[in-house]
N, C-alpha and C positions, 0 to 999 in steps of 0.2 A: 480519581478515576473518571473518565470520559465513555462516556454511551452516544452515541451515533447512532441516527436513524440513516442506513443507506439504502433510499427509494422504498419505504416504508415497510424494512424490515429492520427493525433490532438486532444488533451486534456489540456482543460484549465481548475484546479480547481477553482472554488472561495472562497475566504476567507481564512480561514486556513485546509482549506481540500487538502490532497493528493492523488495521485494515485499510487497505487502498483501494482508491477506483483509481485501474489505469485508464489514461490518456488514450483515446483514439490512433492506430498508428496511419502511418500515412498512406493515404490511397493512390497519390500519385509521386511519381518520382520528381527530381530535382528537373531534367528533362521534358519532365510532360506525358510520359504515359503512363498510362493508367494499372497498378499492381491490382491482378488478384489478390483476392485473400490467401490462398497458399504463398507468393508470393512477399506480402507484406512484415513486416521484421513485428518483433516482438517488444510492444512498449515498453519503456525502461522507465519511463516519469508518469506520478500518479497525485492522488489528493488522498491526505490521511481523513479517512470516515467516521474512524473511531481509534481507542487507543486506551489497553489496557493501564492496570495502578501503576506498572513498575514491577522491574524484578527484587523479588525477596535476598533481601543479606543475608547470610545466615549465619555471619558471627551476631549482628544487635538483632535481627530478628525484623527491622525494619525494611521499609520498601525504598528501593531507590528511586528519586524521580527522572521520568520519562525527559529527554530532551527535546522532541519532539510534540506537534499538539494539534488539535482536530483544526483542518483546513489549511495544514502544510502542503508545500509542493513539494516533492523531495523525488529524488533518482534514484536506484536500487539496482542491482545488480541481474544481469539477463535471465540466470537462471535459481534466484533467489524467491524463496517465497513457495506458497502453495496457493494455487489459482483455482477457486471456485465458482459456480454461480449461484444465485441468488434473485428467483423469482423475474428469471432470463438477463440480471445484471451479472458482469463479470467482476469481482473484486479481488486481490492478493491480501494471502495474508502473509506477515513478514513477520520476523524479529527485529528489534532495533536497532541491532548488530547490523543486519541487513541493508541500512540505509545506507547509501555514500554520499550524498549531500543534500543540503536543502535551499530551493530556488529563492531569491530573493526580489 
C-alpha cells in the first residue's frame, strides 16, 4: 500500500482506487489564442499521488496488486473519476479500471 502526501495533505486510497493530479489544460490554442477557462477542455493526463492496496479477491481472500505506482503518468478517460479539491488543489479520484494508458 502506497500513502502520498499531495501538497501536504494525506491520502489514502482504498481498494483499487487512485489519486491524480491532473495536468494543467491548455491556455492557449494550437493557433495562438488565448482559451478562457469556460472554454478550456478537460485534462485527461495526470500523475498518480497515491494509490490504494489493491482490490480484494474474494475467492483467496487476498489483494491483487496494483499495476500502476505513485508517480505514473497515465491517461484516463474524460469523464472518469470523481474530482475533488483539496486545501485549493484539484486531484481525481479513479479506479484502476479507469486508467487507459500509462506515459512512457
Amino acid at each position: 500500500m502506497a500513502t502520498a502526501t499531495a501538497k501536504k495533505v494525506k491520502i489514502r486510497p482504498l481498494e483499487d482506487r487512485l489519486v491524480v493530479e491532473p495536468f494543467e489544460a491548455e491556455a492557449m490554442s494550437a493557433g495562438g489564442i488565448v482559451l478562457p477557462d469556460s472554454a478550456r477542455e478537460k485534462p485527461l493526463q495526470g500523475k498518480i499521488v497515491a494509490t490504494g492496496p489493491g482490490k480484494l479477491i474474494e475467492t483467496t481472500g487476498e489483494r491483487a496488486e496494483m499495476s500502476v505506482k505513485v508517480g505514473d503518468v497515465v491517461f484516463y478517460g474524460k469523464y472518469s473519476g470523481t474530482e475533488i479539491e483539496i486545501n485549493g488543489d484539484d486531484v481525481v479520484i479513479l479506479r484502476e479500471s479507469d486508467i487507459l494508458a500509462i506515459s512512457e
